[in-house]
C-alpha positions as CSV (number, residue, x, y, z in Angstrom):
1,X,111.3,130.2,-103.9
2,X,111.6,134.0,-104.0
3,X,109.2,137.0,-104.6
4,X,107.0,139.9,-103.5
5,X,106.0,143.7,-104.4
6,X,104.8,146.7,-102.6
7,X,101.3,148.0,-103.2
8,X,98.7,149.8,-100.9
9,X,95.2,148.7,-101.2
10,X,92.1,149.8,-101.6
11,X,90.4,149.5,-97.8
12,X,88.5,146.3,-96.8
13,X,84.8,145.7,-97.3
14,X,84.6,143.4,-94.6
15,X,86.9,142.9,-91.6
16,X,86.8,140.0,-88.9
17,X,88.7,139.7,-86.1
18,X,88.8,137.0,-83.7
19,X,90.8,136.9,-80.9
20,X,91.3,135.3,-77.3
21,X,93.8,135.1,-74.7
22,X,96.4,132.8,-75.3
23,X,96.6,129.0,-74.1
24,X,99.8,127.4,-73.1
25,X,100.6,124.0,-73.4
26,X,100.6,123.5,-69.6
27,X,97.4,122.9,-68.1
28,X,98.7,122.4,-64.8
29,X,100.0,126.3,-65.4
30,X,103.7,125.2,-65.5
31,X,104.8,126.8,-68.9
32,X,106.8,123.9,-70.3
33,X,105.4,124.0,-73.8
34,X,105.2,127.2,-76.4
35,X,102.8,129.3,-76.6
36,X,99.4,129.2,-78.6
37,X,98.8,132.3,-80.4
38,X,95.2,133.6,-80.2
39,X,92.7,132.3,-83.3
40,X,93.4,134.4,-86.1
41,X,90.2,135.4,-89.1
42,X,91.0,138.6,-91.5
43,X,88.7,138.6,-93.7
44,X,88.5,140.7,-96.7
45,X,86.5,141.6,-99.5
46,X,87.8,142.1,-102.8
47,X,86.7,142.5,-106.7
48,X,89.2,141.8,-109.8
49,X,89.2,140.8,-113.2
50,X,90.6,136.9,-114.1
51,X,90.7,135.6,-117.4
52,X,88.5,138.6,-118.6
53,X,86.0,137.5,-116.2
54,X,84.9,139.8,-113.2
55,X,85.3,138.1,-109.8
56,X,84.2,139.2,-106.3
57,X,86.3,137.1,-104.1
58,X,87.4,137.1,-99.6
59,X,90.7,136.9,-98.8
60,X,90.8,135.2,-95.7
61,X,94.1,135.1,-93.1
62,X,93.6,132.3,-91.1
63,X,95.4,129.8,-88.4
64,X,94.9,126.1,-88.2
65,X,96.5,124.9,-84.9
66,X,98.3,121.3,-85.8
67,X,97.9,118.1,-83.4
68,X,100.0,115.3,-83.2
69,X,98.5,111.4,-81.7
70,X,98.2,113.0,-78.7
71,X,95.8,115.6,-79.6
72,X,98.5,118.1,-78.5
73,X,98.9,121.4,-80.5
74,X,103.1,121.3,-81.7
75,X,101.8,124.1,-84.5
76,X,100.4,126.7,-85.4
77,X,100.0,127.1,-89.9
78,X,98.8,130.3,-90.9
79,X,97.1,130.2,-94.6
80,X,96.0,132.8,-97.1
81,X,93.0,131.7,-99.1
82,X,91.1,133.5,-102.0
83,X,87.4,132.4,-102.0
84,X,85.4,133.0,-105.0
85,X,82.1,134.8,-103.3
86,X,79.6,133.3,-105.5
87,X,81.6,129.2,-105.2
88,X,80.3,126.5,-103.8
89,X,81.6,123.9,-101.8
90,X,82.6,121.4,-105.0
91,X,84.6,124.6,-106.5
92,X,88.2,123.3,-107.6
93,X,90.9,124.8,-104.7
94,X,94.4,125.2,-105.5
95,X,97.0,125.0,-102.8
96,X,100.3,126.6,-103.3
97,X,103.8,126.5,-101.7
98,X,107.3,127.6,-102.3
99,X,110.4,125.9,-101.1
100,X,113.1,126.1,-99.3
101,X,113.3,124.5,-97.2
102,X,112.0,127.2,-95.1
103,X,110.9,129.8,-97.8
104,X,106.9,131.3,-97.1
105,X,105.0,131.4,-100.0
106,X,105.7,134.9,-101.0
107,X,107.2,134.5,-104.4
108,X,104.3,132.4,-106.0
109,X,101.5,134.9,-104.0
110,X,103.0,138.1,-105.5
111,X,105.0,136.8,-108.7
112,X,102.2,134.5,-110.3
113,X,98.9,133.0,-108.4
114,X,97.9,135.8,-106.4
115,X,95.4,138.8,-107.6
116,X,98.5,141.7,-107.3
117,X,101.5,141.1,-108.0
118,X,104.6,143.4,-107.6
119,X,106.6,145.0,-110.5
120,X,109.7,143.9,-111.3
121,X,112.5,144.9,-114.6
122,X,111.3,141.9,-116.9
123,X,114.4,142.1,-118.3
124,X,116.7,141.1,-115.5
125,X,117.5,144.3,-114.6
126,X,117.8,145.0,-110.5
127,X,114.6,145.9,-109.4
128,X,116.3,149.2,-107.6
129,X,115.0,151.0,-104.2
130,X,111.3,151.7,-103.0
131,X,108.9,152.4,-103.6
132,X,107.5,149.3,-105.9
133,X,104.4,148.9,-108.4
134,X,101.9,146.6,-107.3
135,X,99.3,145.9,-110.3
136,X,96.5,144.0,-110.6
137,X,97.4,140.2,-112.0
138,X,95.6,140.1,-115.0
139,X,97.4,136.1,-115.2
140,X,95.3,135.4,-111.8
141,X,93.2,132.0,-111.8
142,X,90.5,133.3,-109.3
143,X,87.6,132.5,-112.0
144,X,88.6,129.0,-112.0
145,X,89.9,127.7,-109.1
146,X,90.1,129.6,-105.3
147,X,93.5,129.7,-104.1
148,X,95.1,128.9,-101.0
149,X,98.3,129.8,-100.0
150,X,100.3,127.8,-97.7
151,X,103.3,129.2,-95.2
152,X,104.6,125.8,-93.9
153,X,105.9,126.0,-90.4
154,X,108.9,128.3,-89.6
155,X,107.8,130.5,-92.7
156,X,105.8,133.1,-93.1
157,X,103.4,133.7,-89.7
158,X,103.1,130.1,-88.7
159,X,104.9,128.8,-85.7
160,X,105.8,125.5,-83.4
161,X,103.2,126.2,-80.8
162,X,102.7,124.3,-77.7
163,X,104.4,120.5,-77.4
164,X,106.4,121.4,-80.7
165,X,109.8,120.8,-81.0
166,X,112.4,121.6,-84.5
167,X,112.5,117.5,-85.2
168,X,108.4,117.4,-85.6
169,X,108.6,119.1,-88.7
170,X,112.4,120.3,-89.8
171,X,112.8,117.2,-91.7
172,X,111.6,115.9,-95.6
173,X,109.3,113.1,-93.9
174,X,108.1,115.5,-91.0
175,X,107.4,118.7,-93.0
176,X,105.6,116.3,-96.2
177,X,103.4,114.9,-93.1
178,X,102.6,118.5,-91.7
179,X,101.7,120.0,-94.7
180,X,99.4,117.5,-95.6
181,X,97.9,117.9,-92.4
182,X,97.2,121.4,-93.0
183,X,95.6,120.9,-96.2
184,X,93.5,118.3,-94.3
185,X,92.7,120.5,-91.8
186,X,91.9,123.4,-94.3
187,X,89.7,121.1,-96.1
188,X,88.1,119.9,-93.2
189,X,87.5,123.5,-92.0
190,X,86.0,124.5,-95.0
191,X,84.0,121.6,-96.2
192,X,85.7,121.3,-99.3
193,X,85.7,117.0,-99.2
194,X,84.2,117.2,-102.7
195,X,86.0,119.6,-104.5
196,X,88.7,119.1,-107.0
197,X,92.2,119.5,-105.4
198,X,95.5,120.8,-107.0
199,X,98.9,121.1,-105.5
200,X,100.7,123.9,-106.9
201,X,105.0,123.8,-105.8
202,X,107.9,125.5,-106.8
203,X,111.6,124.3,-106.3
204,X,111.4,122.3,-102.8
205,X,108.1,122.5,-102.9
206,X,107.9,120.1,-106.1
207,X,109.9,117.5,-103.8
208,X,107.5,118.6,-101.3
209,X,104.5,118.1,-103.5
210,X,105.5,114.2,-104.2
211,X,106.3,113.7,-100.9
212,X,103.3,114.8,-99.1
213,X,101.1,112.2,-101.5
214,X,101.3,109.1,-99.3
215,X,100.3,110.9,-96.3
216,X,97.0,112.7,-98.0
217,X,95.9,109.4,-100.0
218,X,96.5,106.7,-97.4
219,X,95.3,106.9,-93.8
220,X,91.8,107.1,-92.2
221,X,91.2,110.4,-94.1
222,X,91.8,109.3,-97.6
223,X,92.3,113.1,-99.8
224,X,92.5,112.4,-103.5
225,X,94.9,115.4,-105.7
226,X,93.7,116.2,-109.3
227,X,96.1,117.3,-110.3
228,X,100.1,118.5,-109.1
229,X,101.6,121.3,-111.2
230,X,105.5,121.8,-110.5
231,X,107.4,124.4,-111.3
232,X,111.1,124.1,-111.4
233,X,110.7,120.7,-110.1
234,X,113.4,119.4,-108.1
235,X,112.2,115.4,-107.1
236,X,115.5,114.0,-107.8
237,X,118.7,115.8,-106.7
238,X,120.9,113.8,-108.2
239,X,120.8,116.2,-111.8
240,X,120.6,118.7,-109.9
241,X,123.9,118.7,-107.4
242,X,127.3,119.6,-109.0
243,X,129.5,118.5,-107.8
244,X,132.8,116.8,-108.8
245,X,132.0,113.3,-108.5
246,X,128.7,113.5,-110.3
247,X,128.7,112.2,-113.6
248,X,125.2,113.2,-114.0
249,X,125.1,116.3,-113.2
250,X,127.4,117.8,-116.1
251,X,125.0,116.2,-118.4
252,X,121.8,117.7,-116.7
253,X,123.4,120.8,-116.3
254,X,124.9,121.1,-119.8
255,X,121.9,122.4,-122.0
256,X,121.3,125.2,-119.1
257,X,124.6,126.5,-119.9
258,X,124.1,126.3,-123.6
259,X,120.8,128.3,-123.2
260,X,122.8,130.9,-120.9
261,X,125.6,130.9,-123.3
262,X,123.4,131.5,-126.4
263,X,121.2,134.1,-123.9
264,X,124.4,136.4,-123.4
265,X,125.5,135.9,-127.2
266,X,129.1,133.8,-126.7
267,X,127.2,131.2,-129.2
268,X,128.1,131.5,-132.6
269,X,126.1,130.0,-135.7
270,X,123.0,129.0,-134.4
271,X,120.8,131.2,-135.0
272,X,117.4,132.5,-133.0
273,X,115.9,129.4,-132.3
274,X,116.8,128.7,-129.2
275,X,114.2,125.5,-129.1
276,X,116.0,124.0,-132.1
277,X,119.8,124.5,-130.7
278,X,119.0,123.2,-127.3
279,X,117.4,119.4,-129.1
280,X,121.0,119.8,-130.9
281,X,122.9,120.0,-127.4
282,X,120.7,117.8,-125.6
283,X,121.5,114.5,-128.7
284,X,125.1,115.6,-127.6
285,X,124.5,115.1,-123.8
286,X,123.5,111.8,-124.0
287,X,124.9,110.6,-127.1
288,X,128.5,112.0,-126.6
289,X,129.6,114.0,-123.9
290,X,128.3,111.6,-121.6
291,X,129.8,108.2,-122.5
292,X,133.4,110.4,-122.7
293,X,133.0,111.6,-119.1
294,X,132.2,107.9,-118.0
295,X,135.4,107.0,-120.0
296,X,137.6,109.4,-118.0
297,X,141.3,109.5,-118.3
298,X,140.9,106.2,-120.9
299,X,139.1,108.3,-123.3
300,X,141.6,108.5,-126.6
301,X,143.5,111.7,-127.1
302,X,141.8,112.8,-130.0
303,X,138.4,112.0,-128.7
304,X,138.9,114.5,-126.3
305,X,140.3,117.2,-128.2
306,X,137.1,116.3,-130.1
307,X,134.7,116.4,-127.5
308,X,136.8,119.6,-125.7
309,X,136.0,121.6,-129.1
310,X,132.7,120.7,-129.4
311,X,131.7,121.1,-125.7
312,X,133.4,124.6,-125.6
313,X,131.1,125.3,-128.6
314,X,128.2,125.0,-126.8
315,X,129.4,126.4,-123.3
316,X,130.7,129.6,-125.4
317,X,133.7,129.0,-123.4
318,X,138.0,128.8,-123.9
319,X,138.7,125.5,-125.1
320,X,141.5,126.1,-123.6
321,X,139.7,126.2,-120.1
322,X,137.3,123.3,-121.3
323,X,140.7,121.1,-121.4
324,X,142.0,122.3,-118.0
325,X,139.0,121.3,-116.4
326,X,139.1,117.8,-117.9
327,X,135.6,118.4,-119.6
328,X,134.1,118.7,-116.1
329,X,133.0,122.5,-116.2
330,X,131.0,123.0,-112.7
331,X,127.6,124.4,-112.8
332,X,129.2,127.6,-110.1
333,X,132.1,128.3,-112.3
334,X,130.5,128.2,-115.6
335,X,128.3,131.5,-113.5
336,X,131.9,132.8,-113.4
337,X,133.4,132.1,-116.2
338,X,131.4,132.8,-118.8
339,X,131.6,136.6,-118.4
340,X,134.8,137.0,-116.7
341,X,136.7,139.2,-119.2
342,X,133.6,141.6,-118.5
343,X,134.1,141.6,-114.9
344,X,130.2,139.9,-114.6
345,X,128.9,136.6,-112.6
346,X,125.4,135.1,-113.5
347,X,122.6,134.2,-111.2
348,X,121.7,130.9,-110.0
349,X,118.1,131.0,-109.8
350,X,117.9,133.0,-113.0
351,X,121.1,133.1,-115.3
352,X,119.8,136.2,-117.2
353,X,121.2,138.3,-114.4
354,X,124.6,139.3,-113.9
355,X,126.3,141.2,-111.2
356,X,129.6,143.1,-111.3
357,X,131.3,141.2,-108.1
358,X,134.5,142.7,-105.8
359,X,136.5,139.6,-106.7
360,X,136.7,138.9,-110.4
361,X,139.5,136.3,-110.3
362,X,137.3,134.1,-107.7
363,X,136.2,130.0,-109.1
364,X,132.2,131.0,-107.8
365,X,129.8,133.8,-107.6
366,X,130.1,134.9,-103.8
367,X,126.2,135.9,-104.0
368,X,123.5,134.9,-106.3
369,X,122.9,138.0,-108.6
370,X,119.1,137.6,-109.7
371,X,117.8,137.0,-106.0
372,X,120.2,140.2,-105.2
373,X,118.0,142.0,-107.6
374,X,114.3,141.5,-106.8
375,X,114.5,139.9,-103.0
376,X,114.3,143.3,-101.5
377,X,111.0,144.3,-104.1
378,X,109.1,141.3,-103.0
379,X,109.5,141.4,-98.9
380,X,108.5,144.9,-99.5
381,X,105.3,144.2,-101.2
382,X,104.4,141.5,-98.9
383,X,105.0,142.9,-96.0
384,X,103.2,146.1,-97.4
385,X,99.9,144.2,-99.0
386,X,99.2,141.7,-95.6
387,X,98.8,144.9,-93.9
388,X,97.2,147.6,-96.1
389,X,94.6,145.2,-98.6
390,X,94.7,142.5,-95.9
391,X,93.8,144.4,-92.6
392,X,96.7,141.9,-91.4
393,X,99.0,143.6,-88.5
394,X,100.5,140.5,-86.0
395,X,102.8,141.7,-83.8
396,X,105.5,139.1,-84.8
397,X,107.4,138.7,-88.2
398,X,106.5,137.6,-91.1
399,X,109.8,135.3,-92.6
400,X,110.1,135.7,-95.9
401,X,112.3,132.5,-95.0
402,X,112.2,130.9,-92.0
403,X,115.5,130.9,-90.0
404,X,114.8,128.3,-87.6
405,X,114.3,126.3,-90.3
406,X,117.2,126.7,-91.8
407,X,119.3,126.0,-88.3
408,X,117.7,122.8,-87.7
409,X,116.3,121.5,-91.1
410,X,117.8,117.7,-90.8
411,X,117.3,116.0,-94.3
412,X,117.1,112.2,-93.2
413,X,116.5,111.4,-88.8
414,X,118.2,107.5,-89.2
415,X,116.1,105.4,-87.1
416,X,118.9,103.4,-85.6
417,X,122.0,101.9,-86.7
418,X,124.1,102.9,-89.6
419,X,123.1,104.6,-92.7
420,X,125.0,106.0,-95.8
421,X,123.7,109.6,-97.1
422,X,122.4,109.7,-100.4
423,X,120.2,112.4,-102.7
424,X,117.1,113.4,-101.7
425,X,114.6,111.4,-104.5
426,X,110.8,111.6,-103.6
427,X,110.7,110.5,-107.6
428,X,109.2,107.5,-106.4
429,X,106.3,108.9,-104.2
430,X,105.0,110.7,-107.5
431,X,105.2,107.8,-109.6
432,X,103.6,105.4,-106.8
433,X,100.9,107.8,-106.0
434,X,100.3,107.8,-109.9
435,X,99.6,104.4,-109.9
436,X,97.6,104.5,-106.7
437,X,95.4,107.2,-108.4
438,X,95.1,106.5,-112.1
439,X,93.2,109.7,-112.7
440,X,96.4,112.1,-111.6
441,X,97.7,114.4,-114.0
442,X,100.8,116.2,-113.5
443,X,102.3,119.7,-115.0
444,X,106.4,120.8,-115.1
445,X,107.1,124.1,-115.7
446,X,110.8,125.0,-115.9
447,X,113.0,127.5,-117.1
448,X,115.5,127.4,-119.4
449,X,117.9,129.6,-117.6
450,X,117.8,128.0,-114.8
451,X,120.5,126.9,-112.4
452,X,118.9,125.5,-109.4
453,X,117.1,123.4,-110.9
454,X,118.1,122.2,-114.9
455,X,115.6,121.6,-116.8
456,X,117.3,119.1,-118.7
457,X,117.4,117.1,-115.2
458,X,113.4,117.3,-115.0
459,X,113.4,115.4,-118.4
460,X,116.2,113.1,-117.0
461,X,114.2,112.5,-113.2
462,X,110.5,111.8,-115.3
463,X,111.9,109.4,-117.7
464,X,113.8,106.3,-115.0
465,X,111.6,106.8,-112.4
466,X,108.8,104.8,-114.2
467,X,106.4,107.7,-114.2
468,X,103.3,107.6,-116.9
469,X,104.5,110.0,-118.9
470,X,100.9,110.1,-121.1
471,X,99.7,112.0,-117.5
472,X,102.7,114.2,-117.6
473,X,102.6,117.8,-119.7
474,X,106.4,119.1,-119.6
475,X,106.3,122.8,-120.4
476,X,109.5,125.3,-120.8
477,X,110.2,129.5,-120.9
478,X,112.6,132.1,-121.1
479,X,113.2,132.0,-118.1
480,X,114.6,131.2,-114.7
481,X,113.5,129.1,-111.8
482,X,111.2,131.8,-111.3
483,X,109.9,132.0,-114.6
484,X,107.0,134.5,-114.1
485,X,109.8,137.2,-113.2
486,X,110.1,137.2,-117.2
487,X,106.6,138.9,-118.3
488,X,106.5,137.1,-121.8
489,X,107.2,133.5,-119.6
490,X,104.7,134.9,-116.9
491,X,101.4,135.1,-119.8
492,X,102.6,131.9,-120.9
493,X,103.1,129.9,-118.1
494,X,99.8,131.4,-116.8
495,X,98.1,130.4,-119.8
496,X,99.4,126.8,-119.2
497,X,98.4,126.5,-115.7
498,X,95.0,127.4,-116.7
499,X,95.0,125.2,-119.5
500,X,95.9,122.6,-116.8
501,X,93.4,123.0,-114.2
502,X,90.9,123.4,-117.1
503,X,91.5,119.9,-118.0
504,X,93.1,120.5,-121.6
């Protein structure tokens, strides 16, 4: 979802550059179409340290134009790959997104997989001005697996080119079926048929990563995943949207707040283990504060003066103001609330921040204070590493997110006739492709402090959506959606994705 650091490089090796004049869509030299950008090949050479072990590794900046049935370009993806000098063609590749919709993959390639990352306060401090630290990332998998970094279209450099148009790939269905074409295509390129394969997505790009399993597996080109590692997942909206009508979410939601409560110190007698209060507040979810929210207003008087204490408890909140908001606290006010008499909102993607807002009297946050505090760090140290260790200078933009995307992203194109909106589940496309590939194994990473995307919800989507759960390893850090921005959650979750792809 968000991330990248500012650091000059030591000078390329090796530089390749391929270029031609550009093609447009139009043979007959009428420009109706987009254009096709020229071929694009940086390559790089580079030496770093992963897992104590020395790697001499490319970094390769290339374009794979898309086709659709016609054999007409609609796109041009542009991917970052990190090639092990010395692998082979059956060497396990890792491809990695972030999510959106519309976000490039900055904030995994300079917070966690990629071999620099930039510097940020692991404390959730604001990151401040430039300049920024870019370090070597000593958490980097390059002595494993080679990495390739995906900017799905919109994002990043890549483009609608040619016959394109926003409705072949601003859409769930259409962007799951052109991402898996350009890990088809990337395969295809690189001869890398017989090599293990991993999917590596945070946030959207979790819904993503279940999404685009149909479309590798089935089809004339049949492309088998290892293994898909998710962080912050987010497969099944429904624990994941509050709003007033959903029930579900106050549950899913609830032990976040607890951990954000207990983070900022409005809990009271529970100690240091956070681990231990959290199983406490989850038994409560389910056990109790659920079945009185599906009671409502038929729920006894002293049940919910009950239920109002002990839910304030955890929330570190006014019972009081528990009561007024008929034990229905929303998600954006509890950011709010919490620290009001302090004149301090929370952050959404990472609760551990806080903000000092204009408005202190207003329901919401107006802005989200953790991606206030690093967003400017990372698009500086993108921008700053694709052109000084990556020989990469386009003369277009490189979209940290993708506004077109954003202006015509349509969640669900109805085919005809009537059709009633619902949450956006692709649930069922992991668990089916589990089934259709018994040898799948699946990570969740998530973050206790997360808002975006609960982790208490991740539990809640893996356990009804019949998934084999003896395939599934859930892990969980001190952290927010972007868990790696916390430098005791980034060794550990590092340590677990390599753990993963190792096979333990």
């Amino acid at each position: 979802m968000d991330g990248t650091n500012l650091r000059r490089g030591l000078a390329a090796a090796f530089l390749a550059l391929t270029a031609f004049t550009p093609v447009f869509a139009d043979e007959g030299g009428k420009d109706d179409g987009l254009p096709i950008p020229p071929a694009l090949n940086v390559s790089t050479s580079h030496k770093g340290t992963f897992g104590g072990v020395k790697v001499d590794y490319k970094a390769v900046v290339s374009d794979l134009p898309l086709k659709n049935q016609k054999g007409e370009v609609y796109a041009d993806a542009v991917t970052i790959a990190y090639l092990a000098e010395r692998g082979g063609a059956d060497r396990p590749v890792t491809f990695v997104f972030n999510g959106g919709p519309g976000s490039s993959s900055t904030w995994l390639h300079m917070g966690l997989m990629g071999p620099k990352r930039v510097v940020v306060p692991s404390d959730a401090r604001d990151a401040g001005n430039a300049p920024y630290s870019m370090v070597d990332n000593d958490q980097g998998m390059l002595d494993i697996t080679d990495i390739v970094f995906i900017d799905p279209i919109g994002t990043g450099y890549s483009r609608l080119a040619g016959k394109g148009k926003p409705e072949d790939v601003y859409g769930l269905e259409e962007d799951a079926e052109s991402v898996a074409q350009i890990i088809r295509e990337w395969v295809r390129r690189n001869n890398r048929w017989n090599a293990p394969k991993y999917v590596l997505g945070e946030s959207f790009g979790t819904t993503r990563a279940a999404a685009i399993m149909p479309y590798l597996e089935r089809g004339p080109e049949p492309v088998r995943m290892n293994g898909l590692i998710l962080v912050s997942q987010a497969l099944d909206y429904t624990g994941s949207t509050p709003s007033h009508d959903n029930l579900v979410a106050y549950v899913t939601y609830l032990p976040t707040e607890a951990a954000t409560a207990w983070y900022h110190g409005k809990i009271k007698g529970h100690g240091d283990n956070l681990e231990a209060f959290l199983a406490e507040v989850r038994t409560f979810a389910t056990d109790e504060y659920l079945p009185a929210l599906f009671k409502g207003s038929s729920l006894p008087a002293d049940e919910f003066n009950r239920i109002a204490e002990k839910l304030a408890g955890y929330l570190g909140l006014d019972v009081a103001y528990v009561k007024r908001a008929q034990l229905r606290v929303l998600a954006g006010r509890f950011l709010k609330e919490l620290m009001r008499d302090e004149g301090l909102s929370l952050g959404r993607l990472d609760s551990r921040y806080t903000t000092d807002e204009v408005d202190d009297t207003g329901a919401e946050p107006h802005y989200d204070a953790g991606s206030a505090a690093i967003s400017g760090a990372y698009s500086a140290a993108i921008h700053s590493y694709l052109r000084n260790d990556l020989g990469v200078d386009l003369d277009k933009p490189y979209y940290i997110s993708g506004p077109e995307v954003g202006r015509n992203w349509v969640w669900q194109r109805p085919s005809g006739g009537y059709y009633e909106p619902e949450y956006v589940n692709t649930a069922p496309q992991l668990s089916e492709a589990m089934r259709y590939n018994p040898a799948l194994r699946v990570m969740v990473a998530s973050g206790y402090f997360d808002f975006a995307t609960p982790f208490f919800d991740g539990e809640y989507t893996f356990w009804r959506h019949g998934i084999d759960m003896a395939r599934v390893k859930m892990t969980y850090y001190e952290g927010g959606h972007m868990m790696y921005l916390h430098v005791p959650s980034l060794k550990a979750v590092a340590a677990d994705i390599r753990a993963f792809l190792a096979g333990k």
